[in-house]
C-alpha positions in Angstrom: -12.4 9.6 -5.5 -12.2 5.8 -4.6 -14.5 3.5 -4.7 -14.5 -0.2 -3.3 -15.8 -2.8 -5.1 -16.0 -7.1 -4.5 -14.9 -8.8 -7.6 -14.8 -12.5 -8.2 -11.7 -14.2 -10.2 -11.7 -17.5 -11.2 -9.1 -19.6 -11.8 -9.4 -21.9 -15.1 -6.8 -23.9 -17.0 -6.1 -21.2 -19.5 -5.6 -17.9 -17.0 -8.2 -15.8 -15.0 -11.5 -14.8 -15.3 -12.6 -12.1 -13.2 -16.1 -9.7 -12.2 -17.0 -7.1 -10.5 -20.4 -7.1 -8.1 -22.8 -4.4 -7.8 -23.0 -3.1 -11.6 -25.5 -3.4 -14.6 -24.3 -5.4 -17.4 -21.7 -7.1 -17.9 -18.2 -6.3 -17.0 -15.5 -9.2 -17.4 -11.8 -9.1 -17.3 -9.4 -11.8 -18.2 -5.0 -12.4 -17.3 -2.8 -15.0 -17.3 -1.9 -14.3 -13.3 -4.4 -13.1 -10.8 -2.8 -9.7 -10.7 -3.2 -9.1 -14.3 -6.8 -10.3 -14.2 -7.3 -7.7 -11.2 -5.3 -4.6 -13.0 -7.9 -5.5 -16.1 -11.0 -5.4 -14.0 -10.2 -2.1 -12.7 -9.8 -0.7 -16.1 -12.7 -2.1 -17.1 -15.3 -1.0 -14.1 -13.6 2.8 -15.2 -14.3 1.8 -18.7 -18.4 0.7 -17.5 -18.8 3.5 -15.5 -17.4 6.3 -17.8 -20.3 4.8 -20.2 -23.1 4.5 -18.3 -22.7 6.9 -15.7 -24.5 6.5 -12.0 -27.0 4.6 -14.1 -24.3 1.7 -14.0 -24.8 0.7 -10.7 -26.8 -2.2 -9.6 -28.2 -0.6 -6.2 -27.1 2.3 -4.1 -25.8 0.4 -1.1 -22.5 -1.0 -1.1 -22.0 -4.7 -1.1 -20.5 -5.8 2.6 -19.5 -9.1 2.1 -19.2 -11.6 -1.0 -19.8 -15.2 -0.4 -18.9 -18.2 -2.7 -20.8 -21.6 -2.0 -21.1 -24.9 -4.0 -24.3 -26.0 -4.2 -24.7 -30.1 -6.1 -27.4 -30.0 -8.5 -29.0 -33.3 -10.2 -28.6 -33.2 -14.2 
């Protein structure tokens, strides 16, 4: 069985960074391309999910859509 998940990958100086949404905890990834950081995410949402069971997931309805939005903050 499949299951569809949103991640998020960032691009820093020194690779890719990338997340999944919609699971407890933390699950990170990392590459040096975008497709490596992807491959590793996968592995590690299996990884997550072999651990914690059904209890690994944040809610029970799947996220639609994933926004990303800059928002300038005084500091």
């Amino acid at each position: 069985m499949f299951k569809p998940f949103k991640i998020i990958i960032e691009k820093h100086s020194d690779g890719y960074v990338a997340y999944p949404i919609g699971l407890k905890g933390v699950v990170v990834a990392e590459g040096d391309t975008y497709e490596e950081a992807l491959t590793e995410i996968g592995s590690a949402i299996q990884f997550h999910i072999k651990t914690f069971g059904k209890e690994a997931f944040e809610q029970h309805e799947e996220t639609l859509e994933a926004f990303i939005a800059e928002a300038r903050v005084a500091i």
